[in-house]
DOPA-320794 format. One line per field, with one value per atom (N, C-alpha, C, O): residue number from 1; residue in one letter; x, y, z negated. Coordinates in steps of 0.1 Angstrom, whole numbers. Atoms other than C-alpha are relative to their C-alpha. Layout:
nr	(NUM/...)
rest	(A/...)
X	(X/...)
Y	(Y/...)
Z	(Z/...)
//
This chain:
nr	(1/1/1/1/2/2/2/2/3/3/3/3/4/4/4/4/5/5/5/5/6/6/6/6/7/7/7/7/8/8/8/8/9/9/9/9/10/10/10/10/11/11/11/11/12/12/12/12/13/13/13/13/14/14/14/14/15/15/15/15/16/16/16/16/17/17/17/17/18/18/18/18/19/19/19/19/20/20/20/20/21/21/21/21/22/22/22/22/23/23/23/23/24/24/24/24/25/25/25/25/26/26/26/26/27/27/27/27/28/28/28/28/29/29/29/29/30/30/30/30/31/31/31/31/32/32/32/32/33/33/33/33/34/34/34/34/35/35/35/35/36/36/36/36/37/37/37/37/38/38/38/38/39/39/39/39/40/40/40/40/41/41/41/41/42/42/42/42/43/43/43/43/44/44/44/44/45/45/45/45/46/46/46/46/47/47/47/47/48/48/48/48/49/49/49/49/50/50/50/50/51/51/51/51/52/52/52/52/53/53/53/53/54/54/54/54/55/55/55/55/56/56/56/56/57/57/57/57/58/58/58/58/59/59/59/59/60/60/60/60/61/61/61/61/62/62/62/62/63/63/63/63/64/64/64/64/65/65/65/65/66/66/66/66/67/67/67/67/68/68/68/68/69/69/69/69/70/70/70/70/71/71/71/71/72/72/72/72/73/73/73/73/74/74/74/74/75/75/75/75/76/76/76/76/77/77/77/77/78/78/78/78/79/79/79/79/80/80/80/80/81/81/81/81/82/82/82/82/83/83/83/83/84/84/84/84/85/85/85/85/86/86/86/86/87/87/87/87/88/88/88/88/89/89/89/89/90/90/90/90/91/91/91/91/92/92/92/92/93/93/93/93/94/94/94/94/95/95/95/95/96/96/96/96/97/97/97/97/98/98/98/98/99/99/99/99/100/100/100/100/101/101/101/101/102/102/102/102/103/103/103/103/104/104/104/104/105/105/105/105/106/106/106/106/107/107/107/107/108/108/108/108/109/109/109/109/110/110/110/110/111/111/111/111/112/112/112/112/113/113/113/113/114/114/114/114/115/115/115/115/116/116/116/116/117/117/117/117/118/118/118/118/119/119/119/119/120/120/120/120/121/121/121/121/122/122/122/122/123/123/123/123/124/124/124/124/125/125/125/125/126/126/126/126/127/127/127/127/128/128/128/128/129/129/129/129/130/130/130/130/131/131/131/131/132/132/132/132/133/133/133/133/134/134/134/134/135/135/135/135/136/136/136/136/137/137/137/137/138/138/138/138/139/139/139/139/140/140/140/140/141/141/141/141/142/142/142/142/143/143/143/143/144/144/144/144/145/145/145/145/146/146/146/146/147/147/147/147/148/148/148/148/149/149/149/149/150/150/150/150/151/151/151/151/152/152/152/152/153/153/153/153/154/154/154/154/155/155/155/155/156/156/156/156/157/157/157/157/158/158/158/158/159/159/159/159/160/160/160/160/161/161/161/161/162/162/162/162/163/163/163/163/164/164/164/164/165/165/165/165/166/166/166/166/167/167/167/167/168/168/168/168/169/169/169/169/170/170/170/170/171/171/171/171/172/172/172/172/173/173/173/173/174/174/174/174/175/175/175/175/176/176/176/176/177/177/177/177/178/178/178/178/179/179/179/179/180/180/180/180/181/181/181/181/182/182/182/182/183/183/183/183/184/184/184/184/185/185/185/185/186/186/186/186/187/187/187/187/188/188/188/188/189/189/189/189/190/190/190/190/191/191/191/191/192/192/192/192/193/193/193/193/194/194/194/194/195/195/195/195/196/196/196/196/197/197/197/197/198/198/198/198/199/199/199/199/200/200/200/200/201/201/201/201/202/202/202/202/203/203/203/203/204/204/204/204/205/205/205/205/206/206/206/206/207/207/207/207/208/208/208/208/209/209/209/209/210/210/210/210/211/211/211/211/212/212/212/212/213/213/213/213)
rest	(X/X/X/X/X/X/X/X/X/X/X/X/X/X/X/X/X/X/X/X/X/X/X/X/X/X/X/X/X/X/X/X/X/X/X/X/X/X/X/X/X/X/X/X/X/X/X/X/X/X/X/X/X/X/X/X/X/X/X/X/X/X/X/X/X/X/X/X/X/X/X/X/X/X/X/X/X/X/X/X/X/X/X/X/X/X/X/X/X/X/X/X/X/X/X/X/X/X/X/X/X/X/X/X/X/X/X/X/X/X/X/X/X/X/X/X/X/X/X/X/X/X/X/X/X/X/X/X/X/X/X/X/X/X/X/X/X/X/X/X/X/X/X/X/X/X/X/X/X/X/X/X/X/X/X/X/X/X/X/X/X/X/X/X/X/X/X/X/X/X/X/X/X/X/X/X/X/X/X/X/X/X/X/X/X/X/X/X/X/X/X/X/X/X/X/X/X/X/X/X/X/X/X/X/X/X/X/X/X/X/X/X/X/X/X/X/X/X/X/X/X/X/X/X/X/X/X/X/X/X/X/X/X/X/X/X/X/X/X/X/X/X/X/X/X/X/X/X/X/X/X/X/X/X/X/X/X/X/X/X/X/X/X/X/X/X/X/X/X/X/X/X/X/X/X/X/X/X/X/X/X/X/X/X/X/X/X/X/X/X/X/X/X/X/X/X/X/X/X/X/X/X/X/X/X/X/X/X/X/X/X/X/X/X/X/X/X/X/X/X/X/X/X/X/X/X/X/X/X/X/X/X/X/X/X/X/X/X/X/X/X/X/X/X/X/X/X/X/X/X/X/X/X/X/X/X/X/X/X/X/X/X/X/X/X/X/X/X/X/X/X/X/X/X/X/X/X/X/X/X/X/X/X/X/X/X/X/X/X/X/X/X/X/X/X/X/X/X/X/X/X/X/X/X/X/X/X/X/X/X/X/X/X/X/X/X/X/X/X/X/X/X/X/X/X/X/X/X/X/X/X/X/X/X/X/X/X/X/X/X/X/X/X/X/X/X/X/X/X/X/X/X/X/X/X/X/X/X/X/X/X/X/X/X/X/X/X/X/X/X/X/X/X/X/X/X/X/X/X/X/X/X/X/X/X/X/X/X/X/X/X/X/X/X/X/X/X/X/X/X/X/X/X/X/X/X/X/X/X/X/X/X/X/X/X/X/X/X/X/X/X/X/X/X/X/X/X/X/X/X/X/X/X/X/X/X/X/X/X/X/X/X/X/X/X/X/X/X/X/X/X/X/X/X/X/X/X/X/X/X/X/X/X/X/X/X/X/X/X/X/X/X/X/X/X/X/X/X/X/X/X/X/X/X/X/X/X/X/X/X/X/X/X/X/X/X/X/X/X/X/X/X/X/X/X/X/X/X/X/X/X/X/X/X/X/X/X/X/X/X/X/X/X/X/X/X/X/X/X/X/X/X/X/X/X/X/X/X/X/X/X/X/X/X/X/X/X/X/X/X/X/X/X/X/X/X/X/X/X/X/X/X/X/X/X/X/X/X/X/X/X/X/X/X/X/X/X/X/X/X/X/X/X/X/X/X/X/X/X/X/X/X/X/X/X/X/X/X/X/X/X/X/X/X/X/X/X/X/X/X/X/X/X/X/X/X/X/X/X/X/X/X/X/X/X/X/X/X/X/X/X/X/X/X/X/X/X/X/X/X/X/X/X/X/X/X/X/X/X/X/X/X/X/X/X/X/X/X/X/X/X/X/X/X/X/X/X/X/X/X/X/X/X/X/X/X/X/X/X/X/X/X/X/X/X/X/X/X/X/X/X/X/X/X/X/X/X/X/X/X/X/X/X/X/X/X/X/X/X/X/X/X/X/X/X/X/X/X/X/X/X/X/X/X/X/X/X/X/X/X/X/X/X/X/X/X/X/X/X/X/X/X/X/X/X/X/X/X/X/X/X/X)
X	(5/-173/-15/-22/16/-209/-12/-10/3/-234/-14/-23/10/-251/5/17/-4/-250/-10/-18/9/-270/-1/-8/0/-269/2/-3/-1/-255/17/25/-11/-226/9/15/-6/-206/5/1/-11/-179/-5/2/6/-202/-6/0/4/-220/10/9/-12/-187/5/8/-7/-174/-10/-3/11/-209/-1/-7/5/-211/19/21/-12/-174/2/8/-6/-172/-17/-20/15/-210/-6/-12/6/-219/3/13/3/-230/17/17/-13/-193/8/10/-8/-172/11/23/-7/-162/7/17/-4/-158/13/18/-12/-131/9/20/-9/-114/6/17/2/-118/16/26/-13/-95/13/23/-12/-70/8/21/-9/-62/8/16/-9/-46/8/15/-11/-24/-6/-17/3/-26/-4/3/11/-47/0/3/0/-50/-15/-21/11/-85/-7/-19/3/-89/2/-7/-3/-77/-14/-19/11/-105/-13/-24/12/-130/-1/-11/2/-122/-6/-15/4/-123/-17/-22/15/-159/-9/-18/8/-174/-15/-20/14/-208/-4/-16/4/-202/5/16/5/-213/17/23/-13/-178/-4/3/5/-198/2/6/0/-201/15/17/-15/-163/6/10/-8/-148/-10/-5/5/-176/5/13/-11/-163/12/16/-16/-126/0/11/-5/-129/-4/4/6/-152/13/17/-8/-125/9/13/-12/-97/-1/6/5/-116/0/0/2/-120/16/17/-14/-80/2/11/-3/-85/7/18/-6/-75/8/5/-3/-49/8/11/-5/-32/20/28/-15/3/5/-3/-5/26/6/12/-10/42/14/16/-15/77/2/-3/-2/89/5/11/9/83/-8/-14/15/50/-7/-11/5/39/-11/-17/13/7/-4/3/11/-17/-4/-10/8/-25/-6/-1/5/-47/4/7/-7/-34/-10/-12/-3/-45/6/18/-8/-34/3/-2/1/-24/-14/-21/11/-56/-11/-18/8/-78/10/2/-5/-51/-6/-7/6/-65/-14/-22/14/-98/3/-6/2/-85/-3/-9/4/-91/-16/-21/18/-129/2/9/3/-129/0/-8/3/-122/-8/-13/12/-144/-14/-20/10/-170/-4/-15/0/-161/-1/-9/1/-157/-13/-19/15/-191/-11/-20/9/-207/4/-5/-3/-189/-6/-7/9/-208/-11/-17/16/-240/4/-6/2/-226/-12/-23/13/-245/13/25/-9/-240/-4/-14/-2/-233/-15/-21/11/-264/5/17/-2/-274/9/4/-5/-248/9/9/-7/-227/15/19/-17/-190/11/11/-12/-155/13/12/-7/-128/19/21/-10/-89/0/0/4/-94/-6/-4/11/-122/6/8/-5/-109/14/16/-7/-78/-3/-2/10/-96/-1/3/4/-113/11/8/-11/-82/8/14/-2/-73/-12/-9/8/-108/0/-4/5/-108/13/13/-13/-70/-1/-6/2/-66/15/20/-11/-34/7/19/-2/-33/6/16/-4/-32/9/12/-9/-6/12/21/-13/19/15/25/-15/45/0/5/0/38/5/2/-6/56/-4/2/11/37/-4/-6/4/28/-7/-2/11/-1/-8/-11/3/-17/-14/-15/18/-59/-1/3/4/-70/-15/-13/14/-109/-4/-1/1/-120/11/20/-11/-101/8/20/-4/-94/16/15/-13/-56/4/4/-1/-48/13/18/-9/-19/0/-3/-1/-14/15/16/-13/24/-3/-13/4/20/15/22/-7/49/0/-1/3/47/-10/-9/12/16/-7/-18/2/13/1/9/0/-1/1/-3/-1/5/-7/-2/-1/-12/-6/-11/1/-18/-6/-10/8/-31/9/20/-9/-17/10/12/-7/6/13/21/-18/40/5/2/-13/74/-2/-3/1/70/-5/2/9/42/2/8/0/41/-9/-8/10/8/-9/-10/8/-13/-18/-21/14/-53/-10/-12/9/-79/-18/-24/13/-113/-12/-11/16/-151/-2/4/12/-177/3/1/3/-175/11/10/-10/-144/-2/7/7/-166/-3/-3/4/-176/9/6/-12/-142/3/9/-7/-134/-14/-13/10/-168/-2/-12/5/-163/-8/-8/12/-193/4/-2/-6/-171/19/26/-13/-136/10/5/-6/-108/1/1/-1/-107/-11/-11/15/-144/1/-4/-5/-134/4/1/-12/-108/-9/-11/8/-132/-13/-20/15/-161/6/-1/-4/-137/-1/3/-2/-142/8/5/-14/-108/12/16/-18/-74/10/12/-12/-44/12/14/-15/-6/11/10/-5/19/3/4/1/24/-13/-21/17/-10/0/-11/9/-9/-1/-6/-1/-6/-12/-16/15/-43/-6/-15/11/-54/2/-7/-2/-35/-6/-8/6/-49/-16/-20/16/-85/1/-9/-4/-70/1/-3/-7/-57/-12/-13/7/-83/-19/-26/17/-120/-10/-6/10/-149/-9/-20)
Y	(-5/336/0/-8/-1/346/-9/-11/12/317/-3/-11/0/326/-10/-8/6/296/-1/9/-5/293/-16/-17/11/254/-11/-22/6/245/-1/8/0/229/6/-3/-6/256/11/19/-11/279/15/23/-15/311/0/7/0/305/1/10/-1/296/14/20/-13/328/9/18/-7/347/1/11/9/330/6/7/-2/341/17/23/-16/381/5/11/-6/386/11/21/-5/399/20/27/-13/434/13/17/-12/463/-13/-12/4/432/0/-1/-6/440/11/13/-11/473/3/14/-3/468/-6/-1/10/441/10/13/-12/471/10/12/-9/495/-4/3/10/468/-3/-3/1/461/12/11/-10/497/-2/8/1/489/-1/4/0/478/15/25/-9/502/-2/-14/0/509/1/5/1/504/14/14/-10/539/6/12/1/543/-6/0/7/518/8/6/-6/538/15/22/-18/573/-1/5/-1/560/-8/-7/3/542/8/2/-5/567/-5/-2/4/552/-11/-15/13/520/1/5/5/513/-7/-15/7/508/-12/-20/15/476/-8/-20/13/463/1/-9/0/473/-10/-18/9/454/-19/-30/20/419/1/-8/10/420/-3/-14/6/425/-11/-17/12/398/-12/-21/11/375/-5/-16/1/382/-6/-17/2/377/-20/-28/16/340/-9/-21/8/333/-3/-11/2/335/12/11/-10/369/8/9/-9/396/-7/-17/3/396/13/21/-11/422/-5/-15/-2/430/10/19/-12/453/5/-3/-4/477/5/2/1/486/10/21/-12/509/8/3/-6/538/3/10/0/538/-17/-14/8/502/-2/-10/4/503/-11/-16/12/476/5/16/-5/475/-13/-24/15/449/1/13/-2/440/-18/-28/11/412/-13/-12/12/376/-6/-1/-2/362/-5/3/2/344/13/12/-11/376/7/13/-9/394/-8/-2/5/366/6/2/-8/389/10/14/-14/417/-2/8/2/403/3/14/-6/401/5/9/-13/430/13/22/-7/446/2/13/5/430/8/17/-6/437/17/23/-17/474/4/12/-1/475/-1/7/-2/463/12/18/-10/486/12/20/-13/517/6/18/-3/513/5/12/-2/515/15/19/-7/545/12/15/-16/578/8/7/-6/605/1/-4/1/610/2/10/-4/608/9/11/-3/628/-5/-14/2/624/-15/-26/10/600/9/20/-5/608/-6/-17/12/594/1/9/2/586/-3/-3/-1/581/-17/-21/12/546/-9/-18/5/543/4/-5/-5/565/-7/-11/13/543/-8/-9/14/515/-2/-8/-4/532/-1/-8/-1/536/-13/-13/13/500/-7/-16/8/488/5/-3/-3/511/-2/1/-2/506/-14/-25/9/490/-3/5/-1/477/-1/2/-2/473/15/17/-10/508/5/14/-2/512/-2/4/6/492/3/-2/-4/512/19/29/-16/548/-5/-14/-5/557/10/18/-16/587/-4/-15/0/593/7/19/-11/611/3/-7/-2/630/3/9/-1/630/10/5/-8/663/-7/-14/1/651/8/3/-5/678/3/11/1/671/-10/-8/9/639/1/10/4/631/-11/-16/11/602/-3/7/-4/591/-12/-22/10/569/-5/1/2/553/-5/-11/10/537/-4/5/5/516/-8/-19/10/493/-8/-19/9/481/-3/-9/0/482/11/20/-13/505/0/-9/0/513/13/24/-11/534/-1/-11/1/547/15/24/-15/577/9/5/-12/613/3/-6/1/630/-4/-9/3/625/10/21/-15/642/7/19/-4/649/-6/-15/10/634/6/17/-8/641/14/23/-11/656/-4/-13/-5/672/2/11/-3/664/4/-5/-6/685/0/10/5/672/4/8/6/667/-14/-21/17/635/6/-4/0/648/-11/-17/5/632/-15/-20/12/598/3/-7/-4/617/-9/-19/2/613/-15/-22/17/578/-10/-22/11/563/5/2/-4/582/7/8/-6/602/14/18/-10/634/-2/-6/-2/637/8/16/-10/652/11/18/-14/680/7/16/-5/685/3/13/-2/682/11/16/-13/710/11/22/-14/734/3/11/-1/728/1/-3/0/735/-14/-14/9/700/-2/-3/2/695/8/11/-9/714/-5/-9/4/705/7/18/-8/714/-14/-25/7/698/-1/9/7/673/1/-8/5/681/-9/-14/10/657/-14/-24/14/629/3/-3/0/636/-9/-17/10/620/-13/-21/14/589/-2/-12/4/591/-8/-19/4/587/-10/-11/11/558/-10/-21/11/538/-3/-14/2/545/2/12/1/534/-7/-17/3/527/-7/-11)
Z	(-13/-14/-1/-8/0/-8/2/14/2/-12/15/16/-10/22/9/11/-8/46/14/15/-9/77/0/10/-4/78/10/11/-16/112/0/0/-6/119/10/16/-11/144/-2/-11/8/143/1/-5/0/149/-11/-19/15/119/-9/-18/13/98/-1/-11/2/108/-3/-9/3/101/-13/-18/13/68/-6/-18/5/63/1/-7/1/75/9/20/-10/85/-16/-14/6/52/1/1/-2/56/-5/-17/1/56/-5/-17/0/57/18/19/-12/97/1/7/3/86/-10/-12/8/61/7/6/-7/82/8/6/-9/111/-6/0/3/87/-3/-3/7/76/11/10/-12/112/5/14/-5/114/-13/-13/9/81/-11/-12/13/45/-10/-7/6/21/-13/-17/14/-15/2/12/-3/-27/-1/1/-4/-26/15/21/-13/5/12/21/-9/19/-7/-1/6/-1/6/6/-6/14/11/15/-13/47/6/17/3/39/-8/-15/12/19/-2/-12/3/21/-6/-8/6/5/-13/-17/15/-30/-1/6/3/-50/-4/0/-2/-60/7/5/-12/-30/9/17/-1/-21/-2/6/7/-46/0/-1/-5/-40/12/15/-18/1/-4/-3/2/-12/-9/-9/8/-37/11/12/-9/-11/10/11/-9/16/-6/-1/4/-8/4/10/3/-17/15/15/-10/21/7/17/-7/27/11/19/-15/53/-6/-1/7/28/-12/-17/11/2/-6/3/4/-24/2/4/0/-24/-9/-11/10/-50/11/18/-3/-34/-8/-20/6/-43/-6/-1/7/-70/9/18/16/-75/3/-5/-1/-57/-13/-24/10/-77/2/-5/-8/-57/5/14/-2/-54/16/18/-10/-17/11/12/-5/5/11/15/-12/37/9/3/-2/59/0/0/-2/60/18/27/-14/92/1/7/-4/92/1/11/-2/90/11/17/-9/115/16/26/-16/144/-1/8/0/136/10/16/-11/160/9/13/-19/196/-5/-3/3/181/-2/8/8/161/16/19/-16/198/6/9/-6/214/-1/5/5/197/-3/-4/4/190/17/19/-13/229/4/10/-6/235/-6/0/7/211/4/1/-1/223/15/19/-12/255/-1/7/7/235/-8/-14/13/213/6/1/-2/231/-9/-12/13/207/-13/-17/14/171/-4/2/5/151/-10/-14/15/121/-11/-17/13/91/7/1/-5/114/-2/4/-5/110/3/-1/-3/122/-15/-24/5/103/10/22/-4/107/10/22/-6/108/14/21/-8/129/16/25/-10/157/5/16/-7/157/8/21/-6/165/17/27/-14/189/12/22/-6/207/5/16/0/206/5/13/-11/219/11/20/-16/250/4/16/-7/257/11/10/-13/292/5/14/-2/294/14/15/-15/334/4/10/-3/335/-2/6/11/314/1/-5/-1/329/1/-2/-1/339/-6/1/5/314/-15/-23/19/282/-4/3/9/266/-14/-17/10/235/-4/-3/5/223/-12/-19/10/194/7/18/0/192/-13/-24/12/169/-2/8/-1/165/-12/-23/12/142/-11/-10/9/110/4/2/1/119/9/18/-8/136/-1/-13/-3/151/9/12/-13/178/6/0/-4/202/11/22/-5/215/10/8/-13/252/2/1/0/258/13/7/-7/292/2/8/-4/293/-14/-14/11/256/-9/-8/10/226/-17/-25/16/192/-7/-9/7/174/-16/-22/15/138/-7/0/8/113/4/7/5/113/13/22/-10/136/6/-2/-6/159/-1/1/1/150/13/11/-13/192/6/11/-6/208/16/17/-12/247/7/14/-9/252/-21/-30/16/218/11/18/-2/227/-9/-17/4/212/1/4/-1/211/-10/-22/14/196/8/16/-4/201/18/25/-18/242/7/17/-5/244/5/13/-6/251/10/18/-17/283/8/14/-7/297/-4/4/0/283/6/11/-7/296/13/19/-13/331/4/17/-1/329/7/17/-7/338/0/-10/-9/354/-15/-23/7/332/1/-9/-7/355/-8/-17/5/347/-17/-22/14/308/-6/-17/6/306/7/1/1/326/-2/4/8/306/-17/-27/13/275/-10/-22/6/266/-14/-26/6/254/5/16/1/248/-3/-15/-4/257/-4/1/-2/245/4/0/-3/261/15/21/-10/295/7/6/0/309/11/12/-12/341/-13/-8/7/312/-1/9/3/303/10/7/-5/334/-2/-1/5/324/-15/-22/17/290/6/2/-2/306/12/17/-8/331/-9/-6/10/300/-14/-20/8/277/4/5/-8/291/-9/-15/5/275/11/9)
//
């Protein structure tokens, strides 16, 4: 593990000292939507030095958060997945992605999303109050990206790529923050071309009930 300590007895430190070092939230981040081959974690990070890839996954490995696994013939793939101890990282990893999404604005220069990431997203703004009593299922186009999200009773699942039959098919860019931080109305969304819709459309305004920034 990395030989940075901060010298204070207290568990923000330990944990700082344990997943503070610089794209180790960020791998934890992808691992919380499902185990990954180390290519896999490298597509969806293109910006980090395969270097420094493989020192977090070994650091992580050494701290007990990450570990490898074989998958089963005839794939035979090496893939990293969480331990339970790194899986008690998602309430933070929320958190935190929740506080920051308040701060996002918009996309800078050479900023882009990923499958991963946009999951996430989905899981920090989900508001399970809202939620309580809808079953829908929904697919997110963002550009290339596709994403989906299951709503279940008050509870969500979601993951990469699309549904055999999702309820409602959303069509988006970066504006789609509008609507999840409230700034404009769904209504106002669809006739500012925002977003395009195939499907359920009154489910849209529950999408933007359930999912708040």
């Amino acid at each position: 593990m990395t030989s940075r300590t901060y010298g204070q007895y207290c568990g923000f430190s330990r944990a700082l000292e344990l997943v503070g070092e610089r794209w180790a939230l960020l791998i934890i981040r992808d691992l919380l939507v499902g185990p990954k081959r180390y290519s896999d974690l490298h597509r969806g990070l293109p910006n980090i030095p395969t270097n420094i890839l493989s020192d977090r996954l070994k650091e992580l490995e050494e701290a007990g958060i990450v570990q490898r696994r074989l998958l089963p013939r005839p794939s035979g793939a090496v893939v990293y997945e969480l331990t339970k101890a790194g899986r008690q990282l998602e309430q933070p990893v929320i958190s935190l992605g929740r506080w920051g999404a308040q701060r996002l604005g918009d996309p800078r220069p050479g900023e882009i999303v990923t499958e991963d990431s946009m999951a996430m997203a989905l899981l920090t703004t989900f508001r399970s109050k809202a939620a309580a009593h809808i079953r829908a299922s929904y697919e997110l186009h963002l550009g290339d990206v596709v994403i989906n999200a299951q709503v279940r009773d008050g509870a969500v699942t979601v993951g990469r790529g699309p549904l055999p039959k999702p309820d409602l098919i959303i069509e988006a860019g970066p504006q789609l923050r509008a609507v999840m931080a409230r700034e404009i109305t769904p209504d106002e969304a669809l006739k500012k071309k925002i977003v395009r819709l195939r499907g359920d459309r009154k489910l849209f305004g529950q999408f933007a009930q359930m999912f708040q920034i």
